[in-house]
SELUMBA-621469 format. One record per residue (C-alpha): residue in one letter; x, y negated, z. Coordinates in steps of 0.001 Angstrom, whole numbers, padded with zeros to 6 digits, always signed. Layout:
N
AXYZ/...
This chain:
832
X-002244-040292-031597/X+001349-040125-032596/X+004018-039142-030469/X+007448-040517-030087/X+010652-038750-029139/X+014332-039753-029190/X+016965-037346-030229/X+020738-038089-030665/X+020305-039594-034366/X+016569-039904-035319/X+013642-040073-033345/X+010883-037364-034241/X+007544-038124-035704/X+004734-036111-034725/X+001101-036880-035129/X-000599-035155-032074/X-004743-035747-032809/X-006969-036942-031010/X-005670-038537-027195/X-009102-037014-026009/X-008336-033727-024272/X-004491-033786-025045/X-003393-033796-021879/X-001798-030327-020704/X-003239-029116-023968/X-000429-027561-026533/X-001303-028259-030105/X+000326-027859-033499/X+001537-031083-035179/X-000025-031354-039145/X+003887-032071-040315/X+006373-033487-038489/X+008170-036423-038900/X+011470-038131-038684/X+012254-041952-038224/X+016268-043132-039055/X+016490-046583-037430/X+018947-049299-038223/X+019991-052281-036977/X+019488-055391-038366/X+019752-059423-038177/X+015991-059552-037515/X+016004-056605-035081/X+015991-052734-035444/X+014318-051626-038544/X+013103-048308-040199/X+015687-047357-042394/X+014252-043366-043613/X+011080-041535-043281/X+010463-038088-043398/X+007719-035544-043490/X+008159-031914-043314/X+005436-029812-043680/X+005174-025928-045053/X+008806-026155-044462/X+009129-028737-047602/X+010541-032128-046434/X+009792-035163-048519/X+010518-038766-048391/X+008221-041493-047524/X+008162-045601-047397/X+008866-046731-044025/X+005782-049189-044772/X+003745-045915-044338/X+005003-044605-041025/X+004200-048340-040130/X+000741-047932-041571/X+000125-044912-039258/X+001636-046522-036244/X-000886-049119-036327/X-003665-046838-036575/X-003002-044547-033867/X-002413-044402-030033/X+001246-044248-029685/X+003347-042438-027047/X+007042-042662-026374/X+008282-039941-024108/X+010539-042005-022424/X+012231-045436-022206/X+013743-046296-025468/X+014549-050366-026108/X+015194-050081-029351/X+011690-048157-030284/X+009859-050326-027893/X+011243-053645-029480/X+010951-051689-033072/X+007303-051767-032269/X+006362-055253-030220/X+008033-056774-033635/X+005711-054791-035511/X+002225-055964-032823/X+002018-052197-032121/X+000909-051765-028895/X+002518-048211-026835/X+002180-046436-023930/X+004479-043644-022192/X+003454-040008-021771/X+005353-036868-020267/X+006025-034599-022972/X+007279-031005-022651/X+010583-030853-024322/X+010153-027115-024808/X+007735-027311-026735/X+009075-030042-028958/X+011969-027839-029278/X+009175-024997-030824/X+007576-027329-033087/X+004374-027913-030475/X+003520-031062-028664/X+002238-031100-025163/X+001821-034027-022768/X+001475-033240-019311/X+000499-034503-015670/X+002915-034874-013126/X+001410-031351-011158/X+001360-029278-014386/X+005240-030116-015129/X+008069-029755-013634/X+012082-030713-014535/X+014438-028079-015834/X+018036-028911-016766/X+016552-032389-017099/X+014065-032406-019417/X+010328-032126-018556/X+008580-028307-019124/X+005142-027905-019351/X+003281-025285-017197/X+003312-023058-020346/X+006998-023219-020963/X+008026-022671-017439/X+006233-019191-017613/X+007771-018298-020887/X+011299-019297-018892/X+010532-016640-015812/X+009012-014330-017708/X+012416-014426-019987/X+014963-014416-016956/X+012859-011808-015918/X+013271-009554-018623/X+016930-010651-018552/X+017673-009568-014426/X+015916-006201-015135/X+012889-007400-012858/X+009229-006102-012841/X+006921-008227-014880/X+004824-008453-011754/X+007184-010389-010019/X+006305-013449-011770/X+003026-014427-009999/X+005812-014804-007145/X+008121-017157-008493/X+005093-018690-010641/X+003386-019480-006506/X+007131-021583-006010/X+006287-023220-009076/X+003300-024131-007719/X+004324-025181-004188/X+006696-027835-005802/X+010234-025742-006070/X+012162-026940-009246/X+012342-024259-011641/X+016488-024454-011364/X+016140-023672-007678/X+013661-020872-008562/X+016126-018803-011459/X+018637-019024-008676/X+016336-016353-007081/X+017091-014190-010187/X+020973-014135-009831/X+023286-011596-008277/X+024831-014256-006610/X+021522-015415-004548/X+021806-015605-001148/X+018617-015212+000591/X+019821-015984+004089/X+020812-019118+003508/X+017387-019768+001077/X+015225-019633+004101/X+012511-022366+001774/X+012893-020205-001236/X+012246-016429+000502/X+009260-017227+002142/X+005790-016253+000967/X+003057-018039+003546/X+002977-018696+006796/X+000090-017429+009156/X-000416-019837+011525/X-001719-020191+015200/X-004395-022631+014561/X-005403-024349+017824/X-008007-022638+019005/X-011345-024420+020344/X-012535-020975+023003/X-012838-022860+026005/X-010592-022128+028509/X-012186-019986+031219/X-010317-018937+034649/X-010390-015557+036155/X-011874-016610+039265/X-014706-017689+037488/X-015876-014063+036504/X-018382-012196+038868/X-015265-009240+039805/X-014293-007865+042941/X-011855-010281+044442/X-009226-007589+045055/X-009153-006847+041116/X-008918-010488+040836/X-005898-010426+043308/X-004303-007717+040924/X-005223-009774+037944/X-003451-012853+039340/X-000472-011177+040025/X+000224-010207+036686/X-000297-013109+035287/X-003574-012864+033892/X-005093-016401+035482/X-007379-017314+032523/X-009038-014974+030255/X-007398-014923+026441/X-009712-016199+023538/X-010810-012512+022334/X-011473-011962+025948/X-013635-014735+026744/X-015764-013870+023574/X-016224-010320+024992/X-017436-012013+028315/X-019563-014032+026266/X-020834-011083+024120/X-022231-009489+027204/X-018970-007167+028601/X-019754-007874+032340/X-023341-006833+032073/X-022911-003629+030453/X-023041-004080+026282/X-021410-001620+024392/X-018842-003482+021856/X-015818-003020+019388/X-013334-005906+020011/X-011292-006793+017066/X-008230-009204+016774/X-004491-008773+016193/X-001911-007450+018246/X-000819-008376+021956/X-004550-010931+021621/X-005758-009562+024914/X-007280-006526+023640/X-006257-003611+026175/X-007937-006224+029010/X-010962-006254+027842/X-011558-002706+028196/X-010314-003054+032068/X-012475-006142+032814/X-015310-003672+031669/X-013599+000016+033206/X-012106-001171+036481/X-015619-002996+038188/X-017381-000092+037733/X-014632+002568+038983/X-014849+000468+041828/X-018782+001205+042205/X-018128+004981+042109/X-018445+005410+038490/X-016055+007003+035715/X-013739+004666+033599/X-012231+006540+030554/X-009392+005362+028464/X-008944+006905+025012/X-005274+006608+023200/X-004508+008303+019927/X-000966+009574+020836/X+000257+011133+023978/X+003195+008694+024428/X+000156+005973+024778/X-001627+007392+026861/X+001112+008275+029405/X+002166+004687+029227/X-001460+003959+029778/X-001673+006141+032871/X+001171+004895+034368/X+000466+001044+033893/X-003059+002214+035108/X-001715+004359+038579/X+000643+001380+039481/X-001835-001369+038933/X-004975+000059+040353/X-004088+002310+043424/X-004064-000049+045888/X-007513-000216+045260/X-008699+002766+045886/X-008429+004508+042702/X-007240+007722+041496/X-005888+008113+038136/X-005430+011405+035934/X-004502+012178+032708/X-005455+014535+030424/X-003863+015011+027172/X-003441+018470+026107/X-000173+018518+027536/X+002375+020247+026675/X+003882+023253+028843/X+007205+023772+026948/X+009407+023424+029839/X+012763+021907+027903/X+015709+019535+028800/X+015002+015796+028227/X+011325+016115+026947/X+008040+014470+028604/X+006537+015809+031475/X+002907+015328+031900/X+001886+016138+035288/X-000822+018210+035875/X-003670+016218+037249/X-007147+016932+038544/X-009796+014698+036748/X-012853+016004+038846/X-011910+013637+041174/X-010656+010959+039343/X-011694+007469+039121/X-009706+006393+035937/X-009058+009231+033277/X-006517+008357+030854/X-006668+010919+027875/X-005932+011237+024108/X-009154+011722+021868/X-008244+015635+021671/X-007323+015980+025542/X-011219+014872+026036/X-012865+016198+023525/X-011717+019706+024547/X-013555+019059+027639/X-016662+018436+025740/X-015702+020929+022882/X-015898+023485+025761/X-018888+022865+027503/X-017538+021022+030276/X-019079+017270+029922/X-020415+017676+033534/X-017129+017703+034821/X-016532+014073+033653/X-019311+013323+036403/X-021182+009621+036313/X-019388+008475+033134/X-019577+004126+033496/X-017351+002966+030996/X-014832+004606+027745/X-012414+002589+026070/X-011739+003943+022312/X-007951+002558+021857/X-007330+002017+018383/X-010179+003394+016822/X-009135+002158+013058/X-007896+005543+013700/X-011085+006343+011791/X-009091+006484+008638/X-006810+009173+009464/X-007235+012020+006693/X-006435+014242+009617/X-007899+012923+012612/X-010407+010378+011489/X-013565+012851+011019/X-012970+014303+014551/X-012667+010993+016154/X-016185+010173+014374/X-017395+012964+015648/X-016359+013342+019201/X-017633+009134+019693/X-020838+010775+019161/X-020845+013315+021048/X-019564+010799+023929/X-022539+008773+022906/X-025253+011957+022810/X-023252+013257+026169/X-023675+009669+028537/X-025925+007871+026174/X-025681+005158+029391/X-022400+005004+029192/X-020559+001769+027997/X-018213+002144+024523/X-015878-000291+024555/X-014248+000299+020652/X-010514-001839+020062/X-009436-002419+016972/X-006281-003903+014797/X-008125-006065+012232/X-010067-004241+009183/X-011998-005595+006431/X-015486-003715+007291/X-015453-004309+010908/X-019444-005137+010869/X-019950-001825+009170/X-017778+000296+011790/X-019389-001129+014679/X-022910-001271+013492/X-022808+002657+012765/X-021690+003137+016128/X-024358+000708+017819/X-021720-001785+018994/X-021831-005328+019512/X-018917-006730+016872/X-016307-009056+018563/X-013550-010842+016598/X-010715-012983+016671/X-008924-013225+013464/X-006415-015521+014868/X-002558-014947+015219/X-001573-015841+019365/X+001898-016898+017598/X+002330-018183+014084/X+004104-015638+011631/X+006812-016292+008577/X+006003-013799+005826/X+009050-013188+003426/X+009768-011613+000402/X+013104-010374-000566/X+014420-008941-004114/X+017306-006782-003633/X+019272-004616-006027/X+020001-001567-004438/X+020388-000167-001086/X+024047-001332+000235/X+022712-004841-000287/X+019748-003759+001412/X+021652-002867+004231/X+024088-006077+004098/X+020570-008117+003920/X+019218-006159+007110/X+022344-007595+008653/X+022472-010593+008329/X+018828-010967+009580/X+019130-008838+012345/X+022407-010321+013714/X+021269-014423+013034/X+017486-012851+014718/X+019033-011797+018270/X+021898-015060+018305/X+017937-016951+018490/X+016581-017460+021456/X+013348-018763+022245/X+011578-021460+024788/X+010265-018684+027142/X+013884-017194+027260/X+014510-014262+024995/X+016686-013352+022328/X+015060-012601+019155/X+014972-008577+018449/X+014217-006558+014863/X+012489-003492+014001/X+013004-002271+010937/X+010725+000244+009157/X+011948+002947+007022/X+010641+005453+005014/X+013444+008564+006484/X+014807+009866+009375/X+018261+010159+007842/X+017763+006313+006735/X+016936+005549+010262/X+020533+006985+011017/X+022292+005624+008481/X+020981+002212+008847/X+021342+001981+012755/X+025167+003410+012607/X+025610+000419+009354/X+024619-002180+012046/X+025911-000806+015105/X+029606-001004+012909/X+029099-004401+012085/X+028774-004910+015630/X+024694-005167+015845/X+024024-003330+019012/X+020782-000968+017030/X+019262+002829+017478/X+017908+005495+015203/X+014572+006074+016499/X+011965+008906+015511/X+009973+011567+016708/X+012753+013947+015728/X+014140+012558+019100/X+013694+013887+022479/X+011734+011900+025048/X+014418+011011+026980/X+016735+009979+023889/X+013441+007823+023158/X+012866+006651+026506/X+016273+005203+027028/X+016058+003491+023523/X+012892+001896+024566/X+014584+000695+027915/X+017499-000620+026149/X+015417-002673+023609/X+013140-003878+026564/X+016524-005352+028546/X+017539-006944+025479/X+020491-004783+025129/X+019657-003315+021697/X+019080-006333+018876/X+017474-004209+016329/X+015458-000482+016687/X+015410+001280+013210/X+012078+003469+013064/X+010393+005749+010344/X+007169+003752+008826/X+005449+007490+010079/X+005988+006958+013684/X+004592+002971+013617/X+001576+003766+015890/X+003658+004861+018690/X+006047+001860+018351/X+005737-000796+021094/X+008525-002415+020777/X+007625-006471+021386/X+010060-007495+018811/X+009704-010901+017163/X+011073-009675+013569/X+010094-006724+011136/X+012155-005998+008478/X+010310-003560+005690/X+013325-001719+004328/X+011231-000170+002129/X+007773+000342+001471/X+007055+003964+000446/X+005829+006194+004010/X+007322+009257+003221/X+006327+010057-000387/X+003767+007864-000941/X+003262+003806-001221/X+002273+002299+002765/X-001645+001291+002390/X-002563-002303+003029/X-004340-001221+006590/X-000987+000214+007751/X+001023-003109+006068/X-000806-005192+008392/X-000774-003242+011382/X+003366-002783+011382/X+003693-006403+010481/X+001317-007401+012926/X+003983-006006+015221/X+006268-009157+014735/X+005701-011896+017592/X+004772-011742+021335/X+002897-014765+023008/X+004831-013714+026146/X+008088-013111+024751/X+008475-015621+021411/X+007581-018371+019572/X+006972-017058+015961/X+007042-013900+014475/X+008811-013344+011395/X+008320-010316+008535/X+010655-009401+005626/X+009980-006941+002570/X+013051-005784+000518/X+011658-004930-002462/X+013900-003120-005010/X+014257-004129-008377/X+014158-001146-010559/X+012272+001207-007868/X+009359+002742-008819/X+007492+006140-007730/X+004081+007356-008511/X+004227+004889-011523/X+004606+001913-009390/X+008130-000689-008578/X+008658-001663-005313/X+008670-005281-006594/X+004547-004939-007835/X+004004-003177-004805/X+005542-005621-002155/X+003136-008711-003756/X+000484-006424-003758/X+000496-005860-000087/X+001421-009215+000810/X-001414-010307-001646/X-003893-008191-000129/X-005991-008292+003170/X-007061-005530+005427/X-008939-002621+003203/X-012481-001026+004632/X-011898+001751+006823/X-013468+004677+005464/X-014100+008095+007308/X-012615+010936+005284/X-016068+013344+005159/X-015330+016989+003684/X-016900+020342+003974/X-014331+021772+006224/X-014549+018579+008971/X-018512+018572+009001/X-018878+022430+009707/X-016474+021633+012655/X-017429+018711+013958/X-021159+020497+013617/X-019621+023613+015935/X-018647+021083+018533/X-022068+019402+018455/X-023247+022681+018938/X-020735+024055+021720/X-020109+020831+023682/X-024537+020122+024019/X-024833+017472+022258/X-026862+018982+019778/X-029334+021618+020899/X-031680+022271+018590/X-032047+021443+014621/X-034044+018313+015548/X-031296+016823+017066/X-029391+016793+013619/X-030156+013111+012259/X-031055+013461+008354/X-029132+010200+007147/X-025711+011525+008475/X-023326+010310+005227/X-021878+014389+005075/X-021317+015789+002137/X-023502+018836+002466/X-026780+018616+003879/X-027678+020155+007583/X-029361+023635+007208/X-026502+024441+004207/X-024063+023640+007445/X-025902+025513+009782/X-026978+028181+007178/X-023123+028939+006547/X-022057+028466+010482/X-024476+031433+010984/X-023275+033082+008355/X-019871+033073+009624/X-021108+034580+013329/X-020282+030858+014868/X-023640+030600+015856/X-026824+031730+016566/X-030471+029945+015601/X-032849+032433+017780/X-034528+029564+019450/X-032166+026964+020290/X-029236+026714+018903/X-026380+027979+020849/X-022388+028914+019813/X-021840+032542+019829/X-018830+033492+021847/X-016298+033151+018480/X-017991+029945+017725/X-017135+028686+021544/X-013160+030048+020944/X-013209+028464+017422/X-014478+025043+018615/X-012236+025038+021905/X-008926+025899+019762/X-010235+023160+017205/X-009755+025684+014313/X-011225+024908+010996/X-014051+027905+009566/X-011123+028974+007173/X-008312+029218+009152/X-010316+031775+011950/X-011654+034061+009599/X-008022+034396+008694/X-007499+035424+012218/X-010991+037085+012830/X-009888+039321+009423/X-005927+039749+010139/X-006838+040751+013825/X-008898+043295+012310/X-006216+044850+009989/X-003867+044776+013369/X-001164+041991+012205/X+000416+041212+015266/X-000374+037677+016770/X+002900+036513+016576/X+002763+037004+012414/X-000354+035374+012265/X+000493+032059+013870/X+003514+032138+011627/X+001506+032421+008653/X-000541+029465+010067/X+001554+027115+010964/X+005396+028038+009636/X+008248+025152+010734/X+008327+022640+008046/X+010720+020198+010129/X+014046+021865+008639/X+016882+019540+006448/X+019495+019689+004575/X+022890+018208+007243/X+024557+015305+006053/X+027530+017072+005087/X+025860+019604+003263/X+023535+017684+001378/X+026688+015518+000168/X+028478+019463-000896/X+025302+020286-002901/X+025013+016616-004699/X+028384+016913-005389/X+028717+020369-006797/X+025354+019963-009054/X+026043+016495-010292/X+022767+015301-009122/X+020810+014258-006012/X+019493+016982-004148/X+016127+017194-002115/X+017595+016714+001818/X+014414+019104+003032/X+015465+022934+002922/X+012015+024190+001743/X+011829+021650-001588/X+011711+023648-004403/X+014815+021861-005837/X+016851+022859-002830/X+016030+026492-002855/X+016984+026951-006512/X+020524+025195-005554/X+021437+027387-003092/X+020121+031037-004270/X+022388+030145-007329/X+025569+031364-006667/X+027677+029925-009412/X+027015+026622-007287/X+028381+028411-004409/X+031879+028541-005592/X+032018+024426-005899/X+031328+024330-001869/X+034158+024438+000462/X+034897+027483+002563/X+032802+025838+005132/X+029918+025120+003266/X+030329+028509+001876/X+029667+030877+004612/X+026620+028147+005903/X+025089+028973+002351/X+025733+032861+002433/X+024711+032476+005792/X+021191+030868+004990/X+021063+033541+001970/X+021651+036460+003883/X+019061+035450+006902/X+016395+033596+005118/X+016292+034154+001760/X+016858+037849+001609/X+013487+039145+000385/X+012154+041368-002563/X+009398+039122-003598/X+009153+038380-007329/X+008690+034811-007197/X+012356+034329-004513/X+013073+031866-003539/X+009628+029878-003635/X+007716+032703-002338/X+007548+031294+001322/X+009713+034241+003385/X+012461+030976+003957/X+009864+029428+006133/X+008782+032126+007771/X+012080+033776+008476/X+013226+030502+009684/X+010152+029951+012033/X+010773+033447+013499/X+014344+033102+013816/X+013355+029477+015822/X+010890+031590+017881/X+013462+034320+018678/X+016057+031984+019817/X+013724+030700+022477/X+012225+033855+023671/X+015852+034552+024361/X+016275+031518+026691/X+017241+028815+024074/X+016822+025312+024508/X+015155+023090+021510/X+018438+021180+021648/X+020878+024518+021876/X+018570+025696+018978/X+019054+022360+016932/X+022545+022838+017690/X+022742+026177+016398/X+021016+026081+013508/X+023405+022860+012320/X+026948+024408+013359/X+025735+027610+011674/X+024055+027141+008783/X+024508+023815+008122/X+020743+022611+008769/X+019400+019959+010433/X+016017+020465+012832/X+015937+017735+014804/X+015103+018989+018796/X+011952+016609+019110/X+010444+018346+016179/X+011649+022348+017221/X+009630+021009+020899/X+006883+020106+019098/X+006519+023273+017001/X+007125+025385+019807/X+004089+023760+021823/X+002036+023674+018633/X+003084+027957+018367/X+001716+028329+021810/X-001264+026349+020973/X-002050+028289+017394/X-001039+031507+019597/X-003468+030743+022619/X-006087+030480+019812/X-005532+033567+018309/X-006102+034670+022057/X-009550+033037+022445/X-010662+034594+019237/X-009458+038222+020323/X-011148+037478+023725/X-014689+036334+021851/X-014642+040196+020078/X-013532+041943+023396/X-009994+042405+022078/X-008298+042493+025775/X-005003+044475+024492/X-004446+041512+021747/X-005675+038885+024523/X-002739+039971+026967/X-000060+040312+024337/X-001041+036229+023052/X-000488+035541+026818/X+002795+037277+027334/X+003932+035499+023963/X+002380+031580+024639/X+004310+032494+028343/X+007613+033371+026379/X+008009+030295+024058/X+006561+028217+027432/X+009594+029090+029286/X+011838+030630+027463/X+012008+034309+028083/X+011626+037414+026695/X+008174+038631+026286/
């Protein structure tokens, strides 16, 4: 076939092979060829013919181009009258054919269909061409080659390729490119669950009564397929499907019947803020039938201004115990199942928890000892949606339920951005045009917006609130009460946008109906998919909105750990939920083991099931708990009286033989719970951080301990650059924290330590967390947020009342009485 294209004064040439398999195919002409035309009496004529080949150009008879003509399909790549009468005077019969001008333009032919093409500057491109064009542009905007299959998806979904290098500019405004920002859309497909009324249902009518007025009239789809799946009648199941689907009621429609009948109903939350929300809902909702609700959660006992109060309840009477997985599993760690009494039904809230690194191995194993414990109990598992569902439930001996559908359809955007002050400007814009929406059931559209900082969060929320976007910092670094009027001022709409650490995502229930991804990295490491979907899952409440809507900034030129944001961001939103994998190591299977052991559910070496996936076999772990005097295998097994204080204080083997040996040498208690857990929650201030970056000519770590930091301020020609201000908080942190002998100052660890002790002083002498905060900014210049100094003071009394417990289990009584005058102290705030 021969292909013909008009230019301004000639029209090319090119023979093209065979028609058969041409299309979207790029070949290489033989030669190429070039037709003068002229006009004559008799009509247009060929006046020149060309061939160049091997970059030689010779001259030919027009008869000959003629000659070929007749023998070959021809194409014109457009209307042309003159060709097209050239040829009907000549009998030659034509067709037309899209032809990528790009390629022409390199010396290649290509005809293409109408899908594999598309117009740029208005000429047709082939498929090929308009990937050589992004990729170039690309290059060109300083962009992450994986940000192609992106823009190569627009391609695909019909956007011209003009509209799609706009993307690329500086001058792109994404706001007002609503068509050209968004990735998918997950929809709410209608669903086919018939609809089934909660009258219907064999319940008590006064839980019926309470159902009805809240709302709950007819059962949800994931809730009918639990009915279905046998929840009424006792089957044991793990209930997956996406946030606000219905979940949390399905464990009630199960918990509340048999409370009711005299039996126990136990509700399992991962954090403590859950679970108090949990009891509350619970106490309101259910006493006017009868039931008592208690809590247990490990409280804590720091008594301090503005932080949570759990009060102390009684569960041996209880008809509804709300807990967190530690809070009951200290019961059973302890040897107390029997006070849990006739144990009907236990909800396990969240248990994707599974993949904690931390907590994931104790959940494991404290759902079997709850299963060993009341093996006729009920488990009623919930879970956000994870790729190996049918594996997590079949190890546990659960019935799998799941709804993979959305209750409201969610937007899923992708943003490129350039730095962070268009970041923020973006975040803006979204935010404000998010709460000036309102939707059919009534409320304004509200935005939480992930970070990866708490000094972002700050920054961020005082950006918006500036610009006249009511917003709020809001972190664990907070106090309760700080984060208890946030999440009442979100709640009455009086707050459009809450700006929250990616860390503290679990405890966020906030029913907002955007998420904004400022960035993507969770501290110092890239967010996983599992945690992607679960904070974007967050976007859209069937009660409160119609849609839910998500957007990732992505910045081009970010990378860490080898990766750009940019090839992260379509990563994530590429990729589904990943398995859920329990994180099994030596040190978690000789605990969990212990509490087998001390809690009963394990009383003898039969008990121990052979195809348990540890990673050492179950006489090594019982071989080296023996070892280590945590228990004894005359007869049955049973926990010696350390082993009982190690698995009650959930202590790891390594960390109380560093007690068990320090208690020995006489290191005072205090010292040792230093050593184990020092404060790691201390920052560089604002102001400082700014001094140091200034007077070093290079960003500077904002955490105190980095090893980056402490280098900075032990040198003291960078001293003289501070102000005078800046200068006494530095001389000041040198003089109380970093004045040591070790060889290796400053990175030998005395900061931490010093600091911790200083932190512990300042309460035993009647200091608040936030007077302590205070003090430690005004005079030294760093920042330790008061949510975090509570939090380290009730861990010290913990780590301290453990110490205790292990004294106690060797007969220790001096060293037992001087842990409780201490864990007293930091409780209240007095000297010891």
């Amino acid at each position: 076939m021969i292909v013909l294209n008009r230019r301004k004064r000639s029209v090319d040439f090119i023979p093209a092979g065979s028609p058969r398999g041409a299309l979207n195919t790029r070949r290489k002409p033989g030669y190429w060829g070039k037709l003068k035309i002229k006009k004559t009496s008799s009509g247009p004529r060929i006046a020149r013919f060309t061939v160049e080949k091997d970059e030689r150009e010779t001259l030919r008879k027009p008869s000959e181009a003629i000659k070929l003509l007749r023998k070959q399909a021809v194409f014109l790549t457009g209307r042309d009258e003159e060709l097209e009468e050239l040829l009907e005077n000549h009998g030659i019969r034509y067709r037309y054919a899209r032809v990528c001008q790009h390629c022409l333009h390199e010396g290649y032919v290509t005809l293409v269909s109408s899908k594999a093409s598309t117009k740029h500057e208005g000429q047709i491109i082939c498929s090929r061409c308009v990937d050589e064009v992004i990729r170039r542009e690309l290059k060109l905007a300083g962009m992450d080659k994986s940000a192609f299959r992106n823009f190569r998806r627009l391609i695909r979904r019909g956007v011209s390729l003009e509209r799609v290098l706009e993307m690329m500019s500086p001058r792109f405004d994404p706001l007002a490119n609503h068509e050209l920002t968004l990735y998918d859309m997950v929809t709410a497909t209608a669903d086919r669950t018939p609809k089934v009324p909660i009258d219907r249902l064999e319940l008590p009518e006064k839980f019926k009564r309470i159902l009805r007025r809240e709302g709950s009239r007819v059962l949800r789809p994931v809730q009918v397929l639990a009915v279905d799946a046998g929840l009424l009648e006792g089957a044991s199941l793990m209930v997956v499907s996406a946030t606000a689907s219905g979940k949390t009621l399905v464990g009630e429609l199960a918990g509340i019947p048999r409370a009711m009948r005299g039996e126990r109903f136990i509700y399992l939350t991962p954090l403590v803020a859950l679970a108090n929300q949990k009891y509350r809902d619970f106490k309101k909702r259910y006493s006017s039938l009868g039931l008592k609700t208690a809590i247990k959660v490990g409280m804590s006992r720091i008594k301090a201004k503005g932080e949570l109060r759990i009060p102390d309840t009684d569960i041996a009477d209880a008809d509804i115990i709300v807990g967190t997985y530690e809070g009951i599993d200290y019961i059973l760690r302890s040897g107390k199942a029997g006070i849990l009494g006739d144990v009907g039904v236990v909800v396990v809230d969240e248990i994707h928890t599974l993949e904690d690194e931390e907590r994931g191995a104790r959940l494991n194993g404290m759902i079997w000892r709850i299963k060993r414990l009341f093996p006729n109990a009920q488990i009623i598992a919930l879970s956000a949606t994870v790729k190996n569902s049918a594996e997590i439930a079949s190890d546990f001996g659960l019935k799998l339920v799941e709804y993979d559908k959305r209750p409201v359809p969610l937007e899923r955007h992708l943003i490129f951005s350039r730095s962070g002050e268009e970041k923020k400007n973006i975040i803006l814009g979204l935010a404000e045009r998010e709460f000036s929406s309102k939707s059919r059931k009534g409320f304004q559209g509200q935005t939480i917006i992930f970070t990866n900082s708490r000094r972002k969060t700050r920054i961020i929320a005082e950006y918006l609130t500036r610009n006249r976007v009511s917003a709020a910092a809001y972190h664990a670094g907070l106090s309760y009460s700080e984060r208890q009027r946030i999440e009442k001022a979100f709640a009455s709409q009086k707050l459009a946008a809450v700006v929250t650490t990616a860390a503290l995502a679990a405890g966020v229930d906030f029913p907002a109906s955007q998420v904004i991804f400022e960035t993507l990295l969770m501290g110092n490491r890239w967010l996983t998919p599992n945690e992607f979907s679960q904070m974007l899952g967050r976007a859209g409440r069937p009660s409160y909105h119609d849609r839910g809507v998500v957007y990732v900034l992505a910045e081009i030129g970010m990378e860490f750990d080898g990766d750009s944001e940019e090839s992260v961001a379509l990563e994530l939103l590429e990729s589904g939920p990943e398995p859920v994998e329990v994180q099994h190591t030596d040190e978690n299977i000789l605990e969990n083991l212990l509490a087998d052991i001390t809690s009963g559910a394990i009383e003898s070496e039969h008990d121990i099931t052979p195809d348990v996936p540890w990673t050492m076999g179950g006489d090594m772990a019982l071989d080296f708990l023996e070892s280590s005097d945590l228990i004894s295998r005359k007869g049955e097994l049973r926990a010696t009286d350390y082993g009982m204080a190690v698995s009650r204080s959930f202590l790891n083997v390594e960390d109380a033989e560093y007690i068990r040996r320090n208690l020995k040498s006489s290191k005072k208690p205090l010292d040792i719970a230093v050593e184990l857990e020092p404060f790691e929650g201390a920052y560089l201030s604002g102001r400082m951080h700014r001094g140091l970056t200034r007077a070093v000519g290079a960003n500077v770590s904002i955490r105190l301990t980095a090893d980056s930091t402490l280098d900075i301020i032990s040198n003291g020609d960078n001293l003289i650059k501070l102000d005078k201000n800046l200068q006494e908080a530095v001389l000041g942190i040198q003089m109380d924290f970093l004045s040591c002998e070790c060889m290796d100052r400053p990175f030998c660890g005395c900061i931490q330590r010093k600091l911790s002790e200083y932190i512990l002083w300042e309460r035993m002498s009647g200091r608040d967390p936030r007077d302590i905060s205070k003090g430690l900014l005004s005079r030294y210049q760093i920042q330790a947020y008061p949510g975090d100094v509570f939090s380290w003071l009730d861990k010290m009394v913990r780590t301290v009342e453990s110490i205790g417990r292990v004294a106690s289990a060797f007969k220790e009584r001096i060293i037992l009485k001087e842990c409780s005058g201490i864990a007293r102290a930091i409780e209240k705030g007095k000297r010891i």
